[in-house]
Each structure stands twice: as structure tokens, then as C-alpha cells.
C-alpha positions as protocol buffer text, in pm:
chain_id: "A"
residue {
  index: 1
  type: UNK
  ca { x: -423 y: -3545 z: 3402 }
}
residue {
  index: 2
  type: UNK
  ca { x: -536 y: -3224 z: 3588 }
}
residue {
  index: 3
  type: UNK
  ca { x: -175 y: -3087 z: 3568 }
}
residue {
  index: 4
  type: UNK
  ca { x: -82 y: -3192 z: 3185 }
}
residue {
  index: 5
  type: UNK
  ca { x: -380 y: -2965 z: 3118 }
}
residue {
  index: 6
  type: UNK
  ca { x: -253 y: -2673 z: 3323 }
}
residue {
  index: 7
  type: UNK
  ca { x: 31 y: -2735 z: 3142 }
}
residue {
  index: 8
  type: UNK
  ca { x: -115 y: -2709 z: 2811 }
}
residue {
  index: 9
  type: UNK
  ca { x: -255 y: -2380 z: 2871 }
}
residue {
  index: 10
  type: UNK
  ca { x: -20 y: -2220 z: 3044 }
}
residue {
  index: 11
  type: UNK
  ca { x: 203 y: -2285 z: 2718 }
}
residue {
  index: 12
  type: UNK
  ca { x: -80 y: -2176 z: 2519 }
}
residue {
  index: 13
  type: UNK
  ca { x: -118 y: -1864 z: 2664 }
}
residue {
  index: 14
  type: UNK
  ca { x: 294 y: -1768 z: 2658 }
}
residue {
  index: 15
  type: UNK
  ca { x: 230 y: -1874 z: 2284 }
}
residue {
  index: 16
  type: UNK
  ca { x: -1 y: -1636 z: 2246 }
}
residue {
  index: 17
  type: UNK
  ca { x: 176 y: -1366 z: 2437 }
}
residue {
  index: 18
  type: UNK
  ca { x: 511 y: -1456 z: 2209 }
}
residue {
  index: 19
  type: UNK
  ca { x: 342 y: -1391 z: 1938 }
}
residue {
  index: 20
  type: UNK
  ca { x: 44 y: -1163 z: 1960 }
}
residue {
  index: 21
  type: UNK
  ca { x: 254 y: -794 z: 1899 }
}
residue {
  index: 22
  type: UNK
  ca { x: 347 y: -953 z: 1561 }
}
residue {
  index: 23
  type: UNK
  ca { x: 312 y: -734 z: 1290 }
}
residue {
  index: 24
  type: UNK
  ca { x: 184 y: -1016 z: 1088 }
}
residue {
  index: 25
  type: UNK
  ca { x: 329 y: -857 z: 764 }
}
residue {
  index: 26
  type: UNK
  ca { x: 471 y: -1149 z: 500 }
}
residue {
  index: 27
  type: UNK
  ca { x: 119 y: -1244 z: 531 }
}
residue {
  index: 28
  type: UNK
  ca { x: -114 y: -1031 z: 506 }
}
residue {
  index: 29
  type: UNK
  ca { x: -256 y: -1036 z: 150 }
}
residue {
  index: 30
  type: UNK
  ca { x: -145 y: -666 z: 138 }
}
residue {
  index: 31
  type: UNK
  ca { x: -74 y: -389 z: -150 }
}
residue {
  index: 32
  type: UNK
  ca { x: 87 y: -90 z: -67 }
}
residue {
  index: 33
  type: UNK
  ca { x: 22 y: 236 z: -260 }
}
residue {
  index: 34
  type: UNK
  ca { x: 401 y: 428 z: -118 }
}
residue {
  index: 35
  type: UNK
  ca { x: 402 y: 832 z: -243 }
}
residue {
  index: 36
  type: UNK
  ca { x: 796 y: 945 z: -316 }
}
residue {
  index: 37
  type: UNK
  ca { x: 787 y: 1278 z: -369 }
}
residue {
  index: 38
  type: UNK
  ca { x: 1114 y: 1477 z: -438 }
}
residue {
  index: 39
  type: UNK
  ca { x: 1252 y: 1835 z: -465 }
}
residue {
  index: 40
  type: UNK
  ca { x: 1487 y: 1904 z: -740 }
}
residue {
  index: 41
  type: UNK
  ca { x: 1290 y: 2136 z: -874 }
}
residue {
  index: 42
  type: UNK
  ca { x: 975 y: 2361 z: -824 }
}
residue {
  index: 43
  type: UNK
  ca { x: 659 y: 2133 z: -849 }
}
residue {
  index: 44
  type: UNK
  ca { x: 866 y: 1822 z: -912 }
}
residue {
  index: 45
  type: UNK
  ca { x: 836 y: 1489 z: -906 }
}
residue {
  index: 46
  type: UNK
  ca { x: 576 y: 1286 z: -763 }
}
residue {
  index: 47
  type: UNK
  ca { x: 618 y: 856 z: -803 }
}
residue {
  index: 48
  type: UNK
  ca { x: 398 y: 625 z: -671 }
}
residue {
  index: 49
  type: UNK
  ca { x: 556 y: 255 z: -634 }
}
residue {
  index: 50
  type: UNK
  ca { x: 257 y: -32 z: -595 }
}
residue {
  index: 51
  type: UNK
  ca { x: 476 y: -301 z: -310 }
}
residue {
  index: 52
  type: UNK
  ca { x: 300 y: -691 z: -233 }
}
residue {
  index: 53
  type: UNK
  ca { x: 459 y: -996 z: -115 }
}
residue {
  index: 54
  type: UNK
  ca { x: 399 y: -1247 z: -402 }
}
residue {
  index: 55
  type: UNK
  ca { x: 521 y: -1592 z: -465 }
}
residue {
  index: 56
  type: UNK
  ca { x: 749 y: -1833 z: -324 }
}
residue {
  index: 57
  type: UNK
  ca { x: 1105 y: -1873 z: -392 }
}
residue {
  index: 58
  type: UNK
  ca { x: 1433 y: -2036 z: -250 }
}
residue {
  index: 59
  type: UNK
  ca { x: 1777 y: -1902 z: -191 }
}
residue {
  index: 60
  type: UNK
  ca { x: 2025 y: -2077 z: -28 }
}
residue {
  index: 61
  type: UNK
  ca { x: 1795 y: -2322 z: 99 }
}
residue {
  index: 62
  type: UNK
  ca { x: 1561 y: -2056 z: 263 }
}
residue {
  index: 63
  type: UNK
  ca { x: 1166 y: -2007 z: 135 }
}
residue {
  index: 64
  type: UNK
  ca { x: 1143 y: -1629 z: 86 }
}
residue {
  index: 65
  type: UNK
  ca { x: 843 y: -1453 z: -119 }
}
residue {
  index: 66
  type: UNK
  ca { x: 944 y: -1213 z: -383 }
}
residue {
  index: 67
  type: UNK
  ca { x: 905 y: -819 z: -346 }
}
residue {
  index: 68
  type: UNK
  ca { x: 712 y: -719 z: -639 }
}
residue {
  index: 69
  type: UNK
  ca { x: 711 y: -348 z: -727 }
}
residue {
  index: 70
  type: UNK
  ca { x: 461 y: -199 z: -999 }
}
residue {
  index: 71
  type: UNK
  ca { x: 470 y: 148 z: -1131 }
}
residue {
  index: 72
  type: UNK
  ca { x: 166 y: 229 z: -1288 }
}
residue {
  index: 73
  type: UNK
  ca { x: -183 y: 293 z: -1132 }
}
residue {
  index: 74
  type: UNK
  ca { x: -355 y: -15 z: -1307 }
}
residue {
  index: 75
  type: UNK
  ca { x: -29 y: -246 z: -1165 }
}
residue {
  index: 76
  type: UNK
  ca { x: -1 y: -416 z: -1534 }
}
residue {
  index: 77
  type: UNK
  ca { x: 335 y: -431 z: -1480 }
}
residue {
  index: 78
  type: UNK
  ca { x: 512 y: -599 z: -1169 }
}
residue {
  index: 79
  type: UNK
  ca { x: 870 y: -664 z: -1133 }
}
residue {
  index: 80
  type: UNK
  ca { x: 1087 y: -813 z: -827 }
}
residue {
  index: 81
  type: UNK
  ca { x: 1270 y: -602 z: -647 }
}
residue {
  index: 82
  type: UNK
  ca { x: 1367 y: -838 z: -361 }
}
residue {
  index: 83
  type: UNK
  ca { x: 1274 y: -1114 z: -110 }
}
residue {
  index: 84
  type: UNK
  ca { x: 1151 y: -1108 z: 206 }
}
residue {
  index: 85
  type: UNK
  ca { x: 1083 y: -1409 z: 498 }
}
residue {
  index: 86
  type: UNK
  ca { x: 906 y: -1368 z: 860 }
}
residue {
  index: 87
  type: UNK
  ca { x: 1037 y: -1521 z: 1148 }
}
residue {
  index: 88
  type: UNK
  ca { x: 773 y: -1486 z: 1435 }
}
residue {
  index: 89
  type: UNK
  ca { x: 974 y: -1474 z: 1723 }
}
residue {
  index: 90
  type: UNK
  ca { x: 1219 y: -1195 z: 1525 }
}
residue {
  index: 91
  type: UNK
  ca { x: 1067 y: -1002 z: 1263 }
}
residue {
  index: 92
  type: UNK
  ca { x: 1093 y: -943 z: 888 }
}
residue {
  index: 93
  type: UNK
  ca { x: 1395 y: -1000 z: 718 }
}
residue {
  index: 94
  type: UNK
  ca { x: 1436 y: -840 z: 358 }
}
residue {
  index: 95
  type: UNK
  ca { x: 1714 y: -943 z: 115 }
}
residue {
  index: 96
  type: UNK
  ca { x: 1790 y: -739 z: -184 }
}
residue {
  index: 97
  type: UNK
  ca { x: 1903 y: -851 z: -517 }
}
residue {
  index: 98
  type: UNK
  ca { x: 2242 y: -856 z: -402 }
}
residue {
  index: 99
  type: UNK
  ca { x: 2191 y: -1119 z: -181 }
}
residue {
  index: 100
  type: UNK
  ca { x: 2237 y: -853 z: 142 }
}
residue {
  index: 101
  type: UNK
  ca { x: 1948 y: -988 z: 410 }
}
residue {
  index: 102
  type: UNK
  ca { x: 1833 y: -758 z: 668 }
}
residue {
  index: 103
  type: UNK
  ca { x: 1625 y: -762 z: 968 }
}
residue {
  index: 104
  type: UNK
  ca { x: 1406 y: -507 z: 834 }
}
residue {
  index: 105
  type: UNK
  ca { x: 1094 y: -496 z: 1097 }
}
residue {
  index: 106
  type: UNK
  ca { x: 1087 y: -627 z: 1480 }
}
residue {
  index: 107
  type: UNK
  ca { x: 875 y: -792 z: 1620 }
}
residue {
  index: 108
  type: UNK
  ca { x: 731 y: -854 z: 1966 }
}
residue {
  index: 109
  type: UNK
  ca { x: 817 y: -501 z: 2074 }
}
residue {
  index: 110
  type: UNK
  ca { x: 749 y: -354 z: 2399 }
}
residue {
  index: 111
  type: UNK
  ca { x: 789 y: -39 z: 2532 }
}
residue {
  index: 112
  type: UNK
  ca { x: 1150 y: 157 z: 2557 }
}
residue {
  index: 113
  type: UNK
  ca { x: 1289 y: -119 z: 2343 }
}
residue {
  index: 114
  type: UNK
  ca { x: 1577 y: 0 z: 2135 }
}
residue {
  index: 115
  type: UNK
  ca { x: 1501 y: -80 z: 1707 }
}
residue {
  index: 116
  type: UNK
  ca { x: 1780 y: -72 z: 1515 }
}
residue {
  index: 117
  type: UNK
  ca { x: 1660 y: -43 z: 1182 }
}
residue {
  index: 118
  type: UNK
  ca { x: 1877 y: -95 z: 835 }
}
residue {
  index: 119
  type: UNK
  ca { x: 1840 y: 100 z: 538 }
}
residue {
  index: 120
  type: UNK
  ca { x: 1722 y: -130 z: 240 }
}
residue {
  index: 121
  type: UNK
  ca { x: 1868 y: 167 z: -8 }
}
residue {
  index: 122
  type: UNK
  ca { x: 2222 y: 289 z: 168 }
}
residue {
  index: 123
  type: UNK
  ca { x: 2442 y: -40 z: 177 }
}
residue {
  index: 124
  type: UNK
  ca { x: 2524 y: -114 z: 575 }
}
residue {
  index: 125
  type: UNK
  ca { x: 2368 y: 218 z: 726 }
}
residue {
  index: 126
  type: UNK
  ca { x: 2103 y: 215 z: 1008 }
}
residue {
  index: 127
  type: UNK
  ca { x: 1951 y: 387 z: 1293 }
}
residue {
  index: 128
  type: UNK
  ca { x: 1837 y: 309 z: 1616 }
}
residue {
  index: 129
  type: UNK
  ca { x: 1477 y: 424 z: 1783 }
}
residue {
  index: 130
  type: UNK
  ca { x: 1328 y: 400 z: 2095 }
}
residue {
  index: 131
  type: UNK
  ca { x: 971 y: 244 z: 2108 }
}
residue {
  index: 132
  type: UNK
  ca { x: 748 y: 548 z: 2322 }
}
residue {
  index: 133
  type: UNK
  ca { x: 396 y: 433 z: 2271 }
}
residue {
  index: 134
  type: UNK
  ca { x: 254 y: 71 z: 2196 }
}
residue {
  index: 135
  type: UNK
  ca { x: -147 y: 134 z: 2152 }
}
residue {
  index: 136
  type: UNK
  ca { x: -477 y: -16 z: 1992 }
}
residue {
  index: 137
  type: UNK
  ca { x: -605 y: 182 z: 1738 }
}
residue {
  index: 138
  type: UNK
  ca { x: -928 y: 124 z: 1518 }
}
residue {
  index: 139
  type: UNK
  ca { x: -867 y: 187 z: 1145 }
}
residue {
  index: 140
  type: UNK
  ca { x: -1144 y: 116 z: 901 }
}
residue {
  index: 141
  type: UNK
  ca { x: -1359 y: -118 z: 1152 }
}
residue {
  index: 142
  type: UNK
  ca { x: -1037 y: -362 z: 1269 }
}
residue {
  index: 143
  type: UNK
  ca { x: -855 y: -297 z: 1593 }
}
residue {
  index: 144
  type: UNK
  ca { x: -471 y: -286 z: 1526 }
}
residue {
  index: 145
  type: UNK
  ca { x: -115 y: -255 z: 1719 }
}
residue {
  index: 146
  type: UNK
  ca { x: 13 y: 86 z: 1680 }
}
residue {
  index: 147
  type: UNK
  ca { x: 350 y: 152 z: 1779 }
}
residue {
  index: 148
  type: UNK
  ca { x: 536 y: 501 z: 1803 }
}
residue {
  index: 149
  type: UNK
  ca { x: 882 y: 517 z: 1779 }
}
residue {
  index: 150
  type: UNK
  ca { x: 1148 y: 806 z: 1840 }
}
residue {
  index: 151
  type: UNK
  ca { x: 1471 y: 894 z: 1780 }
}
residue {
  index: 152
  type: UNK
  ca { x: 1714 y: 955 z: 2017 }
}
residue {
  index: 153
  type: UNK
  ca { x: 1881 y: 1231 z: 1988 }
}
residue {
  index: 154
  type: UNK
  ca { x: 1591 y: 1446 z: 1780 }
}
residue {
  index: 155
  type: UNK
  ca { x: 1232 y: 1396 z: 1896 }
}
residue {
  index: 156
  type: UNK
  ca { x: 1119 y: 1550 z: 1591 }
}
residue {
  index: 157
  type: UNK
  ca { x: 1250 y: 1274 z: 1436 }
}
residue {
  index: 158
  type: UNK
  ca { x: 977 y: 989 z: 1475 }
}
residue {
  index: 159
  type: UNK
  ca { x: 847 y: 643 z: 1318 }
}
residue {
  index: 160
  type: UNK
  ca { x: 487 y: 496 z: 1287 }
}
residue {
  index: 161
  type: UNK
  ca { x: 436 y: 147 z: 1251 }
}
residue {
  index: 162
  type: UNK
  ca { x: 88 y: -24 z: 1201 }
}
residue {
  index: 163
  type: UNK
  ca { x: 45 y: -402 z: 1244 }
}
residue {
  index: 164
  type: UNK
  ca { x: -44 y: -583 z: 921 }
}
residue {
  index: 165
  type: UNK
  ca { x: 35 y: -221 z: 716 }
}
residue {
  index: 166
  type: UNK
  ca { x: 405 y: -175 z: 880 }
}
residue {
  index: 167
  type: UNK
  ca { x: 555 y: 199 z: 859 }
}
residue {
  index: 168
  type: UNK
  ca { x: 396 y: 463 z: 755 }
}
residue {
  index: 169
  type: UNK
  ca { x: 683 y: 591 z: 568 }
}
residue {
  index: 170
  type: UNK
  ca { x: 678 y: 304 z: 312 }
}
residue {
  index: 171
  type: UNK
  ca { x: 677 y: -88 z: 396 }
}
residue {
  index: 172
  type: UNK
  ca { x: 1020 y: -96 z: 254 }
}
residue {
  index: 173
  type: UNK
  ca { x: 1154 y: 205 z: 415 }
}
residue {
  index: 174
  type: UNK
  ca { x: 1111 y: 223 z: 783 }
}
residue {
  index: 175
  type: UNK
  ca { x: 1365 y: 483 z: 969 }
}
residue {
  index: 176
  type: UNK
  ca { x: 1419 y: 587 z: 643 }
}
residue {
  index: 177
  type: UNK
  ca { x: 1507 y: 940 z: 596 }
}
residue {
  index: 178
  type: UNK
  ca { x: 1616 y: 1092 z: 298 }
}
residue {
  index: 179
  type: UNK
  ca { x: 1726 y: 1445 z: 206 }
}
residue {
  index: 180
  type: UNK
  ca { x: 1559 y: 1657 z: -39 }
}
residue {
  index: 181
  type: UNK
  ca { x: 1272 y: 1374 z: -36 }
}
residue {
  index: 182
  type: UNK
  ca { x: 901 y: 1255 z: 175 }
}
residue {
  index: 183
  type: UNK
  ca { x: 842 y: 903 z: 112 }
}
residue {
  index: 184
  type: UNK
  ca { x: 467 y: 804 z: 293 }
}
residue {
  index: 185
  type: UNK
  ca { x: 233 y: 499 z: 237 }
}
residue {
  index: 186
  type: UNK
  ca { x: -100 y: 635 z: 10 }
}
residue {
  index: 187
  type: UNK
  ca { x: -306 y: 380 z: 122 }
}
residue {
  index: 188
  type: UNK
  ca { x: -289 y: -35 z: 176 }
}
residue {
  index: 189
  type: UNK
  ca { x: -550 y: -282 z: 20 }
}
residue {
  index: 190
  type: UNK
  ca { x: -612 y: -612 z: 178 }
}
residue {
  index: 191
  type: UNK
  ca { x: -782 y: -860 z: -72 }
}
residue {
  index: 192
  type: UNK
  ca { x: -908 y: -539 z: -264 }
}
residue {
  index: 193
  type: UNK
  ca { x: -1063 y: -342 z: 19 }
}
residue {
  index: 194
  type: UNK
  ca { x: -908 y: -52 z: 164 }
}
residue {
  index: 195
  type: UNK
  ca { x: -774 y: -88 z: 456 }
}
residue {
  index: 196
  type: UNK
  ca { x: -549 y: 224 z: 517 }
}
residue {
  index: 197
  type: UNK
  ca { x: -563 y: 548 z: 359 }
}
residue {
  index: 198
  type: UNK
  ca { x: -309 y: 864 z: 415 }
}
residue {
  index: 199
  type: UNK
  ca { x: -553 y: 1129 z: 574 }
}
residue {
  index: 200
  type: UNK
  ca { x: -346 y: 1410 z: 396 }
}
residue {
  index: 201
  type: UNK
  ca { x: -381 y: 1299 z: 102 }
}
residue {
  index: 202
  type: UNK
  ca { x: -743 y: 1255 z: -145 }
}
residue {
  index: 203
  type: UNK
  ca { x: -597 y: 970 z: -359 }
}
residue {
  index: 204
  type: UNK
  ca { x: -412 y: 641 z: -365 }
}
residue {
  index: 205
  type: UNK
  ca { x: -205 y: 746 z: -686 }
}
residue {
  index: 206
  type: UNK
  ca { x: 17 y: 1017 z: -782 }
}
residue {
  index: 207
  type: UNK
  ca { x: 221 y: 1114 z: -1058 }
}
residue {
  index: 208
  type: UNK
  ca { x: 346 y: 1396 z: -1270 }
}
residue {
  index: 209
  type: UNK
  ca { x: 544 y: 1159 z: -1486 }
}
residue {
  index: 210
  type: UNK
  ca { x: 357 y: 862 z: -1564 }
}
residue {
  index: 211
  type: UNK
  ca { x: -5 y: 921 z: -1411 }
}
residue {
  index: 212
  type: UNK
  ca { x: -140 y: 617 z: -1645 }
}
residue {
  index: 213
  type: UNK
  ca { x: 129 y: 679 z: -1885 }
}
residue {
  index: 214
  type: UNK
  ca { x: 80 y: 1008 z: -1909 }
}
residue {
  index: 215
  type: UNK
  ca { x: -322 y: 1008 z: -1813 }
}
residue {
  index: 216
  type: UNK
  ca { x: -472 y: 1396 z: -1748 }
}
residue {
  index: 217
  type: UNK
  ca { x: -511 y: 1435 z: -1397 }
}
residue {
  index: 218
  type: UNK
  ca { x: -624 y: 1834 z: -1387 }
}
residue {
  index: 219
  type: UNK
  ca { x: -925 y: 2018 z: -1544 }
}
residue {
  index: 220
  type: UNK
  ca { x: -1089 y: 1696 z: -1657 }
}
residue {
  index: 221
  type: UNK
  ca { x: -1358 y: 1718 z: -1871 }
}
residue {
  index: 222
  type: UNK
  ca { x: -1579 y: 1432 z: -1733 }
}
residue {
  index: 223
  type: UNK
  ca { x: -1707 y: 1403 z: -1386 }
}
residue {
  index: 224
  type: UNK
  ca { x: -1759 y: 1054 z: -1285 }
}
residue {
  index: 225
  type: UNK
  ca { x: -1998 y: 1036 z: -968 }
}
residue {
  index: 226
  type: UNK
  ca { x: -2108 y: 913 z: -753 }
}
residue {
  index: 227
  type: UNK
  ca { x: -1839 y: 809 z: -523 }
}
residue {
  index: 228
  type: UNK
  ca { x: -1878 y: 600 z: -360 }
}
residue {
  index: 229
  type: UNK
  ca { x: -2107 y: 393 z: -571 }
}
residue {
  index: 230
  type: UNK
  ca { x: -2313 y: 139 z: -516 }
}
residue {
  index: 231
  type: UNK
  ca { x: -2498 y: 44 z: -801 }
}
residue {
  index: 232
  type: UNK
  ca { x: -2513 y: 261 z: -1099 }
}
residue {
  index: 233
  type: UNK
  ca { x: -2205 y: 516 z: -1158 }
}
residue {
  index: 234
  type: UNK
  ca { x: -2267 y: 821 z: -1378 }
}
residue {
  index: 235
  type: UNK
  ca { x: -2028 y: 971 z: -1623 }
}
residue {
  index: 236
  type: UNK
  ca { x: -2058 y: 1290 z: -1726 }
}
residue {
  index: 237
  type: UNK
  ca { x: -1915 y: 1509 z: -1987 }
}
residue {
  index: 238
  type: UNK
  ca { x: -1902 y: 1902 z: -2013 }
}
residue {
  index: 239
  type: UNK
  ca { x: -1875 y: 1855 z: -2380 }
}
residue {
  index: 240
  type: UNK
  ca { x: -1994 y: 1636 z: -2603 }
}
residue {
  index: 241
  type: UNK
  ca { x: -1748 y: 1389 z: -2736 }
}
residue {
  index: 242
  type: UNK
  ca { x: -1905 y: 1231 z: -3082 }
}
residue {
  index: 243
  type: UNK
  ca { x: -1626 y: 1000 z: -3105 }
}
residue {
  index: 244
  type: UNK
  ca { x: -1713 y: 846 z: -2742 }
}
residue {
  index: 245
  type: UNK
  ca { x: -1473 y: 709 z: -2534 }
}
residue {
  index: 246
  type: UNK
  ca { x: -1338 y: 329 z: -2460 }
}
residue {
  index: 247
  type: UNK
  ca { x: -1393 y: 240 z: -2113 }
}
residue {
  index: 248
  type: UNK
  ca { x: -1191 y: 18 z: -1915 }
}
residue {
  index: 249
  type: UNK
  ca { x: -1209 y: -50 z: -1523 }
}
residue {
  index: 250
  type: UNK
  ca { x: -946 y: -224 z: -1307 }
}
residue {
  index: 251
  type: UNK
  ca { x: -918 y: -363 z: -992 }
}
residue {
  index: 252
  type: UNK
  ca { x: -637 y: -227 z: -682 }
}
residue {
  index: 253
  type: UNK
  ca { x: -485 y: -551 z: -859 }
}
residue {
  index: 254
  type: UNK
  ca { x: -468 y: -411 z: -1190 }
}
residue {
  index: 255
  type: UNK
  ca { x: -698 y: -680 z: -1362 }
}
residue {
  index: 256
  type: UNK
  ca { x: -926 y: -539 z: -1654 }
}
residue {
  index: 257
  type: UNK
  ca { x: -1307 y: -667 z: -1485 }
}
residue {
  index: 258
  type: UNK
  ca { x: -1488 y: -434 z: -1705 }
}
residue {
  index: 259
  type: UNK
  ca { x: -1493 y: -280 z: -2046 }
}
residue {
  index: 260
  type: UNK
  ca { x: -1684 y: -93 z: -2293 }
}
residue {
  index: 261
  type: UNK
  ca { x: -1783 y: 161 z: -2562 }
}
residue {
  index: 262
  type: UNK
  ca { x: -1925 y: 480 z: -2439 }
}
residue {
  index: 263
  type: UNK
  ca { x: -2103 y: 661 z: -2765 }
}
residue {
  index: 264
  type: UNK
  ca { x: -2054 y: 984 z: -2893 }
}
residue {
  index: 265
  type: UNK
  ca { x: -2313 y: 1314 z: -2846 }
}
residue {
  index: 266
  type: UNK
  ca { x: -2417 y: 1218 z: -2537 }
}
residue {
  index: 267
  type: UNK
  ca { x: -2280 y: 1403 z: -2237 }
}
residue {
  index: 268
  type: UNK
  ca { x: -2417 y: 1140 z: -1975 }
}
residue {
  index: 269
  type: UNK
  ca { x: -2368 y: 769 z: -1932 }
}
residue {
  index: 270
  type: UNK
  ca { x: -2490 y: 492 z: -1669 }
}
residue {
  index: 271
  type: UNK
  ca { x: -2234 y: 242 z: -1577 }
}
residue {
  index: 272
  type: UNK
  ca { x: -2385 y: -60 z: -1393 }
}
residue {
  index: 273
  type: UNK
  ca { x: -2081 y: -171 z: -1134 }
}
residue {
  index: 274
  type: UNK
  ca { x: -2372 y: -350 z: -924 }
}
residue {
  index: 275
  type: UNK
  ca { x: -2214 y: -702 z: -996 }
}
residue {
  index: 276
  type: UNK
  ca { x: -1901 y: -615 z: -887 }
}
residue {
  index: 277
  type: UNK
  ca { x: -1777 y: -653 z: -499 }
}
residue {
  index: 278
  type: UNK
  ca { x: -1663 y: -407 z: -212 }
}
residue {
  index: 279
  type: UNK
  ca { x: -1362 y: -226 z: -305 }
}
residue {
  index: 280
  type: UNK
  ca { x: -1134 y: 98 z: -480 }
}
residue {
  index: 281
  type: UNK
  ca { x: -1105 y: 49 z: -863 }
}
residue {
  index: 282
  type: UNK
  ca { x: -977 y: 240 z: -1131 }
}
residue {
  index: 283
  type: UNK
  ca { x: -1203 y: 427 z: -1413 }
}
residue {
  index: 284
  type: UNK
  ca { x: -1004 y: 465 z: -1733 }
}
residue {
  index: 285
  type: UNK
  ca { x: -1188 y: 687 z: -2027 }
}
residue {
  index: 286
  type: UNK
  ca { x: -1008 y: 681 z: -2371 }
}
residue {
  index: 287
  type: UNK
  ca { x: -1023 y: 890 z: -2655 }
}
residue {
  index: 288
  type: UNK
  ca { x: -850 y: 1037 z: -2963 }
}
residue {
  index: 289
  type: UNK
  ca { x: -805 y: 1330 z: -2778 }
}
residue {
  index: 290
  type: UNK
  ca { x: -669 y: 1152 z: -2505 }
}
residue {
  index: 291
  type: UNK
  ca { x: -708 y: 925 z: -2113 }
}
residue {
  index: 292
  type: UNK
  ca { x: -833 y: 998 z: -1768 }
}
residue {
  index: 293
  type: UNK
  ca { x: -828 y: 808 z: -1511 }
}
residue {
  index: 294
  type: UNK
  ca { x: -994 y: 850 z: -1171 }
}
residue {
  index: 295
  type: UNK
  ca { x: -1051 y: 579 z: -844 }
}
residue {
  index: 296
  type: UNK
  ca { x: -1390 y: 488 z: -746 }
}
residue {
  index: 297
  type: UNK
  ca { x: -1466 y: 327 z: -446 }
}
residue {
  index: 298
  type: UNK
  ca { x: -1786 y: 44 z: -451 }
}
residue {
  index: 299
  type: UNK
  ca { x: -1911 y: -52 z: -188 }
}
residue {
  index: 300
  type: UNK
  ca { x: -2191 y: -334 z: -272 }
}
């Protein structure tokens, strides 16, 4: 009896040593905020794609989830732009709508192991790193895997990935390295809390083309404070509007939880967001004279 228990555990723990540098990233209950910024001109053009793993489908007798991909900062709109499925013992495999499947992610890494890693956006190419550094690292309270990886031939040339958030560069586009463009994740929301944010940058949207379809982002003329709130957020005109504005607030997940009529001549309103829980949302003012839009982060 003595030894079918030894035997148990002993299987246990090479179970949990299989598995535990998983990435754990089909998953996760994730949304990723990914900044593409590109340089065809002076001051031009700044996208920001909303990725989450969403809903089962089958292909070829295979259970993937769908890639859904929105485009707009209150995600009202999602569309699929491919399928992914996790094997634990391999990785994450991503098929586009072509029916191409990659091994996008692998898992179980350990150090000096060579990654070849395909491009989901240039047909058959791919490039190889070398893993240099497997660490713990605490981000926003939760210990995670961290691993480094380099390439080859150029040092310069190197590749975060995060477990649960996955690259740094984009969840779809690890090793990926395009000319005349910087693709990096904004931030990732588990379950509508924050759970990453990019240190270099103040906010988890960007956009010169759509903002909120077309939103003002510069030389606003409300301040909205504080932030974060807890209870009670303040909006603030420096002029008085007497039409008012129509307020709407949305969750990372793009659902309308609160709406309302701010009136005109006043230049200060209270906002009770008490009932709502823990986590970034999106303040939306509208007005004949136009929208703004600004994140808030509540923390109850």
C-alpha cells in the first residue's frame, strides 16, 4: 500500500513539474489592449486592436476558441480573426482563417532552449530565439513566470514573455518584427481588473484615427477626477455647457453599466460609481459640440 502511495506522488509531483512553466494562456479570462504604431508619415498612425479568446468552435474535429479582435475603445464591436487551442505539454497553437495552424507559444521552457517562433502575418516565415532568463516576477500583487528570450545572431534583438499575458509585443505577435512599425501590449485585463499595464505608456487606448470614432483626446475641456475613484467621481468643466452632456460608462468589456444626463450651466457634476466593482472603465461625455472619452480606474 506504502509503495502505490509513493507512487502516486511521485507522479504527482512530475505532473506538476510537466506542467507548472505553462503559460496558461487559452485560459486565462484575458483581454489584451496591443498598441501598433506605424511610420509612414510624421505623427502617424496609432491603432489599438482589443484580442480575447472567446467561444468554442470545431474544425476538423478539433475544439478551438475563436480569436476575437475589437477596434474601438468601448469593444462594441468584436469580430474573429482566428482560432486558437492549448496543448499543455506543447504550447499554443493558432490557426488563421486560412486554415494554416501554428505552434504559436511554447511551453514548458527551460533555459538555453531554442523557440522557433512562426509569424501569424508573413505566410511560412519564422525565427528562432534562445531562452536567457526564466524568472519570478511580481506584477500587480500575483507572482508570474517571466521568460527572456534572445536572438541569435543580434542581442539587441530580444522577446518578453509573461505567463498568463504571453509577449509583450502583442499576444498574437511574438518574434514579430516588422519594419517601419512597434507593435507592444497596452495593458491586459483579467475578469475586468488590470492586470498588466505598459510602464511607457499613461493609457490602455490609442488612436489618431478612430479614438471612439473620432472622440477628442487633446485639450479637453472637462477634467474628470479623481482617479482612481472610489466612490464619488467629479466632472468638471472649464466652460459651461447649457446643453449638458449624455453620459455613458463602459466596462474593459465594452458593456454600457451606466448612463445619464449631465445638465447644462453647471461646470461641476458628482458621479456616484460606488456600486460598481474593482476595475478600469471608460467615461464617455457627449455633446452637440462633440465626445470625450477618458479611462477611470475604481477601485471599491
Amino acid at each position: 500500500m506504502k509503495s502505490v502511495i509513493i507512487l502516486f506522488v511521485i507522479s504527482f509531483l512530475a505532473g506538476v513539474s510537466l506542467f507548472g512553466q505553462s503559460l496558461n494562456l487559452l485560459n486565462s479570462g484575458c483581454i489584451w489592449n496591443n498598441l501598433e504604431q506605424t511610420f509612414q508619415a510624421e505623427d502617424c498612425c496609432l491603432f489599438t486592436h482589443s484580442i480575447k479568446f472567446s467561444g468554442d468552435t470545431v474544425l476538423q474535429a478539433i475544439v478551438y476558441k475563436k480569436v476575437l479582435q475589437s477596434d474601438d475603445s468601448i469593444r462594441s464591436k468584436w469580430k474573429t480573426v482566428g482560432f486558437v487551442r492549448e496543448n499543455l505539454q506543447k504550447g499554443l497553437y493558432y490557426r488563421d482563417m486560412n486554415n494554416n495552424e501554428r505552434l504559436l507559444y511554447n511551453y514548458n521552457l527551460r533555459l538555453n532552449d531554442t523557440v522557433k517562433i512562426p509569424s501569424v502575418f508573413a505566410g511560412e516565415d519564422s525565427v528562432s530565439f534562445v531562452v536567457s532568463n526564466i524568472e519570478n516576477v511580481l506584477i500587480n500583487g500575483n507572482t508570474r513566470k517571466k521568460y527572456m528570450l534572445v536572438y541569435p545572431e543580434y542581442h539587441n534583438f530580444t522577446e518578453t514573455w509573461i505567463e498568463e499575458i504571453g509577449s509583450l509585443q502583442g499576444i498574437l505577435r511574438p518574434g514579430y518584427n516588422g519594419a517601419g512599425s512597434i507593435q507592444k501590449v497596452l495593458c491586459c485585463f483579467k475578469d475586468e481588473v488590470l492586470i498588466y499595464k505598459n510602464p511607457d505608456y499613461n493609457r490602455c487606448y490609442y488612436s489618431q484615427i478612430t479614438g471612439v470614432d473620432k472622440d477628442r483626446t487633446e485639450s479637453p475641456k472637462q477634467k474628470i477626477y479623481p482617479n482612481p475613484v472610489t466612490g464619488e467621481l467629479f466632472i468638471q468643466s472649464n466652460s459651461t455647457n447649457e446643453e449638458g452632456y449624455t453620459l455613458e460608462l463602459y466596462s474593459v468589456k465594452g458593456e454600457l453599466v451606466k448612463t445619464g444626463c449631465l445638465e447644462g450651466g453647471s461646470n461641476l457634476h458628482r458621479i456616484d460609481v460606488s456600486s460598481l466593482k474593482s476595475g478600469v472603465y471608460v467615461v464617455r461625455l457627449i455633446s452637440a459640440s462633440g465626445r470625450y472619452s477618458e479611462e477611470v480606474i475604481i477601485k471599491e
